[in-house]
C-alpha positions in Angstrom: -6.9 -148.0 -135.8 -3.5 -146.9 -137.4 -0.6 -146.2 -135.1 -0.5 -142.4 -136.9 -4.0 -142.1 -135.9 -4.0 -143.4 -132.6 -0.2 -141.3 -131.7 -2.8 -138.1 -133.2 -5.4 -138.7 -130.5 -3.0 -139.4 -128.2 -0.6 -136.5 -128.6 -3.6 -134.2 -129.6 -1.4 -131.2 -131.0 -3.5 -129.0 -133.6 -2.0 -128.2 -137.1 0.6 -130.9 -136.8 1.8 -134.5 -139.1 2.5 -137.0 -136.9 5.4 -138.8 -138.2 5.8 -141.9 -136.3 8.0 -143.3 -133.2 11.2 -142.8 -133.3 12.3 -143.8 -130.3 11.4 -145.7 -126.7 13.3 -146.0 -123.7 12.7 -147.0 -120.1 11.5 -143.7 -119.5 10.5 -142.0 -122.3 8.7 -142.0 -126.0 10.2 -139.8 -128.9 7.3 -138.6 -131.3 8.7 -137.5 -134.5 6.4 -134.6 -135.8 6.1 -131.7 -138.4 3.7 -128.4 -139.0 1.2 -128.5 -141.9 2.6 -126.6 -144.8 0.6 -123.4 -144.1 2.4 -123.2 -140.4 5.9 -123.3 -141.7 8.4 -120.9 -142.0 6.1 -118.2 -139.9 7.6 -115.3 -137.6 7.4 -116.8 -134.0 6.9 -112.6 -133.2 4.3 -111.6 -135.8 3.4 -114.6 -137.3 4.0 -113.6 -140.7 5.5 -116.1 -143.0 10.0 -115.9 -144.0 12.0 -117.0 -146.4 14.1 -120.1 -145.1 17.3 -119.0 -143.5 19.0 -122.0 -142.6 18.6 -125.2 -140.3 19.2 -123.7 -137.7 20.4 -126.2 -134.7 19.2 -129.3 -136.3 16.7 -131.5 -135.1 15.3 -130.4 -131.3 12.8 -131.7 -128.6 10.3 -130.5 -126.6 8.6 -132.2 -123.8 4.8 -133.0 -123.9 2.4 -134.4 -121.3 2.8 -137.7 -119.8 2.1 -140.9 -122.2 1.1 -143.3 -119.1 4.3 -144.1 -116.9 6.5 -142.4 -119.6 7.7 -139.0 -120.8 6.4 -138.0 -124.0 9.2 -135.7 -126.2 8.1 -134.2 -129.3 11.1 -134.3 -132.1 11.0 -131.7 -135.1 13.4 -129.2 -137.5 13.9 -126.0 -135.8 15.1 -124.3 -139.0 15.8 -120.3 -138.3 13.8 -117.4 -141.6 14.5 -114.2 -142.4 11.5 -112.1 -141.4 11.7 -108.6 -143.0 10.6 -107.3 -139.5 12.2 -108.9 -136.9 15.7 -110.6 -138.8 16.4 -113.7 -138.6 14.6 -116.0 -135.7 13.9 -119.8 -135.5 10.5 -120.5 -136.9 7.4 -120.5 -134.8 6.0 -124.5 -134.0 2.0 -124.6 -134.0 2.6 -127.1 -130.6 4.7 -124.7 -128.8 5.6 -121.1 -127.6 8.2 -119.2 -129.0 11.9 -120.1 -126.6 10.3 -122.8 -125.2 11.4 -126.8 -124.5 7.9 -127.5 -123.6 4.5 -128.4 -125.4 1.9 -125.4 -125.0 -0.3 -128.4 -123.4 2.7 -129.1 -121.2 3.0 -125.6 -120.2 -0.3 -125.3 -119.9 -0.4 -128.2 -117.3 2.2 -126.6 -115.2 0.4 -123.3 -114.7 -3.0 -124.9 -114.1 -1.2 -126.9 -111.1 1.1 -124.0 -109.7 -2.4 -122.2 -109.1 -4.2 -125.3 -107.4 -1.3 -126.9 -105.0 2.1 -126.0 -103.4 5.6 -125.3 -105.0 6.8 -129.1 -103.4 4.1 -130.7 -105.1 4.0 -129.1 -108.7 8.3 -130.0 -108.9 7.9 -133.5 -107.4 4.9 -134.3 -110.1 6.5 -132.8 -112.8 10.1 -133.5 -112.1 11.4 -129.4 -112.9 13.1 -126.9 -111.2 10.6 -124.1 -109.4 13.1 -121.8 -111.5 11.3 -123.8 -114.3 7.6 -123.1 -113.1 8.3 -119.7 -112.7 9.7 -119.3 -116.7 6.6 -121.3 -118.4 4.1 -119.2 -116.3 5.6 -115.9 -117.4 5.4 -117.2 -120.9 1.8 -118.0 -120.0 0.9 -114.6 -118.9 2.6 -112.9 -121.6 0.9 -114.7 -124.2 -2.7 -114.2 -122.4 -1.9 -110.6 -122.3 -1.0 -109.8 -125.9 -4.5 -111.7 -126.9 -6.9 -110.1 -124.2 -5.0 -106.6 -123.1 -6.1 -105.9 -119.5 -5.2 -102.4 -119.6 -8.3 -101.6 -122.2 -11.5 -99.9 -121.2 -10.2 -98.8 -117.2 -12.7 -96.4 -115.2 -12.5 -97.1 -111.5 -9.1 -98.7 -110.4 -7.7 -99.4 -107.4 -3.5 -98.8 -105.8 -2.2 -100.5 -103.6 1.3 -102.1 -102.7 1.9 -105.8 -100.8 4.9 -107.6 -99.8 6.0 -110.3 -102.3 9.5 -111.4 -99.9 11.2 -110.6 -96.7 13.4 -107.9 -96.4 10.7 -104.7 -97.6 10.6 -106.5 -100.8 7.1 -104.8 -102.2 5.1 -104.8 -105.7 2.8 -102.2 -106.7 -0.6 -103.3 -107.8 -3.4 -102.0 -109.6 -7.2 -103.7 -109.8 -10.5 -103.0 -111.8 -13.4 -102.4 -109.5 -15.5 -103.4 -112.0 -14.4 -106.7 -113.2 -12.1 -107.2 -109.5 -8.9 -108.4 -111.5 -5.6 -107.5 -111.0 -4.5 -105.5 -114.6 -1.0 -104.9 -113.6 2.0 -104.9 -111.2 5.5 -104.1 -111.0 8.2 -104.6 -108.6 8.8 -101.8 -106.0 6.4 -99.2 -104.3 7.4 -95.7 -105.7 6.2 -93.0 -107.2 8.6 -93.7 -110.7 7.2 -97.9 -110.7 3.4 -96.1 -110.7 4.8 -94.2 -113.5 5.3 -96.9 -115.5 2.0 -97.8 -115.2 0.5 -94.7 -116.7 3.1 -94.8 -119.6 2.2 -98.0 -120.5 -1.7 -97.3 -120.2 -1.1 -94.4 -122.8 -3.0 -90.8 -122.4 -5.9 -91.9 -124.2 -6.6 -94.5 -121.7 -5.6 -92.4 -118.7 -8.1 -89.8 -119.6 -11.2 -92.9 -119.4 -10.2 -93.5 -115.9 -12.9 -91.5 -113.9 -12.3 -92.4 -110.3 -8.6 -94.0 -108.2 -9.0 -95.8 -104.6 -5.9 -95.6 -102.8 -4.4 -95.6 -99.5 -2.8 -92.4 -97.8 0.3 -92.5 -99.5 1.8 -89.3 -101.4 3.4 -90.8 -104.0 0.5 -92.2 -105.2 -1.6 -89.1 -104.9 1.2 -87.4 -106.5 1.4 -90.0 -109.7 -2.7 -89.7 -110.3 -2.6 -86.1 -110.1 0.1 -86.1 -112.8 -1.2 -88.4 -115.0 -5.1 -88.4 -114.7 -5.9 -84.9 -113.3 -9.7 -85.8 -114.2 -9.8 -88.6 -112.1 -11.2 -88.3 -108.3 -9.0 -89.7 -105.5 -10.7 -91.6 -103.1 -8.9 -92.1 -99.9 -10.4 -96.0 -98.6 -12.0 -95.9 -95.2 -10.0 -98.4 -93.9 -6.9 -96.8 -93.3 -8.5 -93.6 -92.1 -10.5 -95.7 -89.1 -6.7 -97.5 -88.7 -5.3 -93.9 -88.0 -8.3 -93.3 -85.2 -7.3 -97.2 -84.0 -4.0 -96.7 -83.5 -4.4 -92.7 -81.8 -6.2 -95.0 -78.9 -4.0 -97.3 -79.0 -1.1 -94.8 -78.1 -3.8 -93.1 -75.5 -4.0 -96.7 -74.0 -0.4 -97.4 -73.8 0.7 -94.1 -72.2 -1.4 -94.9 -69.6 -0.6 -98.0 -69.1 3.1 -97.0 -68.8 1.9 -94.1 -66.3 0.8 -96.6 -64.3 3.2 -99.0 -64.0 5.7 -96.0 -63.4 3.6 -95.0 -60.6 3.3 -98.4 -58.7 -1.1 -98.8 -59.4 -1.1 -102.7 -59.9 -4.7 -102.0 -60.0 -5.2 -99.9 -63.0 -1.8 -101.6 -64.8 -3.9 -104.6 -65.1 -6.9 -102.5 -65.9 -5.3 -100.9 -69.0 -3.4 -103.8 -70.0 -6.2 -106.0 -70.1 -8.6 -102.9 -72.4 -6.1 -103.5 -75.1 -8.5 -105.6 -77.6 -11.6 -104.5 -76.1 -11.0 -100.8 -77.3 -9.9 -101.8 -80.7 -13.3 -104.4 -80.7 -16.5 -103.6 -83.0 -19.1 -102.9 -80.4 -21.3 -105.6 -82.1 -18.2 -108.2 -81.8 -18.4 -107.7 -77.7 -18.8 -110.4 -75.0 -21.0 -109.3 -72.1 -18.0 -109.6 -69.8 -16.1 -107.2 -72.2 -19.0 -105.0 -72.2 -19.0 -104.3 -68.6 -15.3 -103.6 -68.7 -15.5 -101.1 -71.0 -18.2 -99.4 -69.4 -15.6 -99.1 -66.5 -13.5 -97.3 -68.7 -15.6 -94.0 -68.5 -15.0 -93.9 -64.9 -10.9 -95.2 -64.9 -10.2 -92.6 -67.3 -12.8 -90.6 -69.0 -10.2 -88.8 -71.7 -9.6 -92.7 -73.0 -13.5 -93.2 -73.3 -13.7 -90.1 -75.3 -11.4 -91.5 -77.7 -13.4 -94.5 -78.2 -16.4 -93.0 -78.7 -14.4 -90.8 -81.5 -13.7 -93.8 -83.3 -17.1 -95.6 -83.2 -18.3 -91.8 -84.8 -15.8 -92.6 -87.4 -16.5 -95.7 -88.4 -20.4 -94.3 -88.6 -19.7 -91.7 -90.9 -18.4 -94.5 -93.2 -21.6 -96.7 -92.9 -23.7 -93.4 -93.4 -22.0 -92.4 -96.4 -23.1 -89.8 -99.0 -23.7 -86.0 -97.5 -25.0 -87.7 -94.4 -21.8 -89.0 -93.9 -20.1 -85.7 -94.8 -22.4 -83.7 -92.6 -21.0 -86.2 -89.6 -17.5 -86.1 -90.3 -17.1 -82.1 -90.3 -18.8 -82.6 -86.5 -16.2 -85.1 -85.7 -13.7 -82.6 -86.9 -14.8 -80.5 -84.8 -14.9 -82.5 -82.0 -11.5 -83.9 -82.3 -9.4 -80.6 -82.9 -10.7 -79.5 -79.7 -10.6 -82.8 -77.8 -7.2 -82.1 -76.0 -6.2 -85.8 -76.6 -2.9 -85.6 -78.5 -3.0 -88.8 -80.6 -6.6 -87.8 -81.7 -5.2 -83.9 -82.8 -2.9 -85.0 -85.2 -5.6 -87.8 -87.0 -8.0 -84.5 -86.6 -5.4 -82.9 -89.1 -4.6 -86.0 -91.2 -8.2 -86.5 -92.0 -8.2 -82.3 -93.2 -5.3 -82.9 -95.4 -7.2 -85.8 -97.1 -10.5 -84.6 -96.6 -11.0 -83.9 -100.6 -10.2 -87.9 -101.0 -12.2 -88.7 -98.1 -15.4 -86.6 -99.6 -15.0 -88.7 -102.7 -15.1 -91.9 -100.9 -18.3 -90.9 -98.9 -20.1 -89.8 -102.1 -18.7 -92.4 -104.4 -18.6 -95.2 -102.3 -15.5 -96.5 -103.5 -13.0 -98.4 -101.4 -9.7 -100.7 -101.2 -11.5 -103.3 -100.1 -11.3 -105.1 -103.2 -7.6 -104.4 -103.5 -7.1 -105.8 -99.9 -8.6 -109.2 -100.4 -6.7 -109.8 -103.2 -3.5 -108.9 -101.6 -4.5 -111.2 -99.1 -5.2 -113.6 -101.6 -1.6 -113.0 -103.3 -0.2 -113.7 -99.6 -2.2 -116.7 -99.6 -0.5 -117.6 -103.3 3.2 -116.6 -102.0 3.1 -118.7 -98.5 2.0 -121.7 -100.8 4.7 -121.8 -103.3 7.0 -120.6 -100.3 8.2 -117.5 -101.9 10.2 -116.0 -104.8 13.5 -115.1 -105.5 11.9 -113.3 -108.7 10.0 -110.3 -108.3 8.9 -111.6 -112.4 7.7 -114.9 -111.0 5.6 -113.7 -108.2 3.9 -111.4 -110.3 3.3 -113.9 -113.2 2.0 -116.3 -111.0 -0.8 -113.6 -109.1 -1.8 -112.8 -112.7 -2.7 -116.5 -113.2 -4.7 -116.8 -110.3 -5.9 -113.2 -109.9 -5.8 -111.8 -113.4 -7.8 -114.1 -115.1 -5.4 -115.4 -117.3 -5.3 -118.9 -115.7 -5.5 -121.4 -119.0 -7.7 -124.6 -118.6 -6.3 -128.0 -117.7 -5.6 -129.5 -120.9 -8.2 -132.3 -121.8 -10.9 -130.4 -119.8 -11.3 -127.0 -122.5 
């Protein structure tokens, strides 16, 4: 086999003349290469073809993948056109992306491995900054998300914000139900980053999206009603069984504190030691922890009422539908007249959502979905031990929870 043939199958760049070996050291091979004739002198923006400007910087490398033991470097022109568009820019390489030292294989590589395995071990295989990573995977993502828009065809989506770095650091994401991808995120968890979100989407778009799962937050409710009026609001059953969970908990504590004020080692230890049983799924209960908490009714009945106020919660939620909506206005009822503080005010969060929480009982529509993969993007940001870029981290969750994750080169 020729060497020009062999360095073809080798290098294995599309629309490209391989030229030959220009040079070998102890750690690396210089390919000298060149685009076909039809790939020259084309906008690296829109593709179309320029008139030749100038050489630009001369003669320029990129790196490619691995040749054995040594570093494989791609040499070319990078001469600069005049596109009647965009002005003058260096001309687009069939083997690379535009402002980039690195083969598209190459860079493909890098994000297939900062998905699979930690931050330590992508820089110590590769031999690159993090920094580095976090720059070819948002030229990944951006390239994915010209070809195959994510923000096309939306009907049920899902908001939600998660914590990307210490300090209150938060992005704001959005999901499709129906394919369970993340379609976008932005740094920050206000009411003006949502905005964005919409503006982007456009007002034909926004007026497809037929239904919104969301947490209890105003801003949110706020942006949706201001942007998709049509769309229903569904508040997800989660949080509103965590406002019910955390009213015991506050019942539970203040008696515990009572107690210990008053001296009662006895029922100290008692209420200390409900903590985890009252918050418990009865299913999820030992035998031992069911006969304590049947010895709750008599240490403090007001306490077991609670309980049994959130277990009728979290039914309504598995009835669902008007079943579900028939129980909840009896809970209502029960818990505005209940004369257990923490309960009272739940009692009147649950009325100022209850349009939400209808929707959510009829629809069946949750942020479950938008949970997992916030837990999933937690997951993603303990492994490569955080960011410093708000642009990295969000690059990074698109790979692995966008779908926009290319395939290992050699594998396609």
């Amino acid at each position: 086999m020729r060497t020009a043939s062999l360095l073809r199958q080798v290098v294995g760049v599309e629309e490209t003349v391989i030229e030959g070996i220009v040079k070998v050291t102890e750690d690396r091979v210089v390919v000298a290469v060149r685009p076909r004739d039809r790939q020259r002198h084309k906008c690296p923006i829109c593709g179309r073809r320029g008139r030749s400007y100038d050489r630009g910087g001369g003669r320029r490398l990129w790196r490619h993948m691995r040749l054995g033991v040594k570093r494989l470097y791609l040499e070319a022109e990078a001469p600069r056109i005049s596109c009647r568009k965009h002005g003058v820019k260096v001309a687009a390489v069939p083997w690379a992306r535009p402002r980039s030292g690195f083969t598209r294989f190459y860079e493909d590589e890098v994000a297939w491995l900062a998905t699979q395995t930690s931050k330590q071990a992508v820089v110590s295989y590769l031999g690159i900054s993090w920094r580095t990573v976090g720059s070819i995977i948002t030229r990944v993502v951006d390239e994915g998300r010209r070809k195959r828009p994510p923000l096309s065809g939306l009907r049920l989506i899902g908001i939600d914000e998660t914590s990307y770095r210490k300090g209150h650091r938060y992005l704001t994401v959005v999901m499709n139900h129906e394919t369970g991808t993340m379609v976008w995120a932005a740094q920050g968890a206000r009411g003006e980053v949502l905005a964005q979100f919409f503006e982007e989407l456009g007002p034909k778009e926004c007026a497809k999206i037929e239904a919104v799962s969301k947490d209890a937050a105003k801003w949110i409710a706020k942006t949706v009603s201001a942007y998709c009026p049509q769309a229903i609001q569904c508040m997800d059953p989660f949080h509103v069984v965590r406002w019910v969970v955390d009213a015991i908990e506050t019942c539970r504590r203040q008696l515990w504190q009572d107690a210990r004020s008053w001296g009662n080692r006895i029922d100290t230890r008692e209420y200390r030691d409900l903590r985890w049983i009252l918050l418990r799924n009865p299913e999820h209960l030992t035998d031992e922890q069911r006969t304590r908490l049947a010895s709750v009714r008599r240490l403090n009945a007001p306490l077991y009422r609670a309980y049994l106020m959130k277990e009728q919660l979290r039914e309504v939620f598995t009835l669902g539908g008007d079943s579900g909506i028939a129980l909840l206005d009896e809970w209502l009822s029960w818990a505005r007249r209940c004369r257990i503080e923490s309960m009272v005010r739940v009692a009147r969060a649950v009325t100022e959502n209850l349009p939400a929480i209808h929707a959510t009982l009829r629809l069946g529509l949750s942020n479950a979905r938008s949970e997992a993969m916030n837990g999933r993007f937690q997951l993603i940001n303990r492994r490569a031990y955080g960011f410093r870029s708000a642009t990295a981290a969000i690059s990074l969750a698109y790979l692995c929870l966008g779908g926009f994750c290319p395939t290992l080169p050699g594998y396609r």
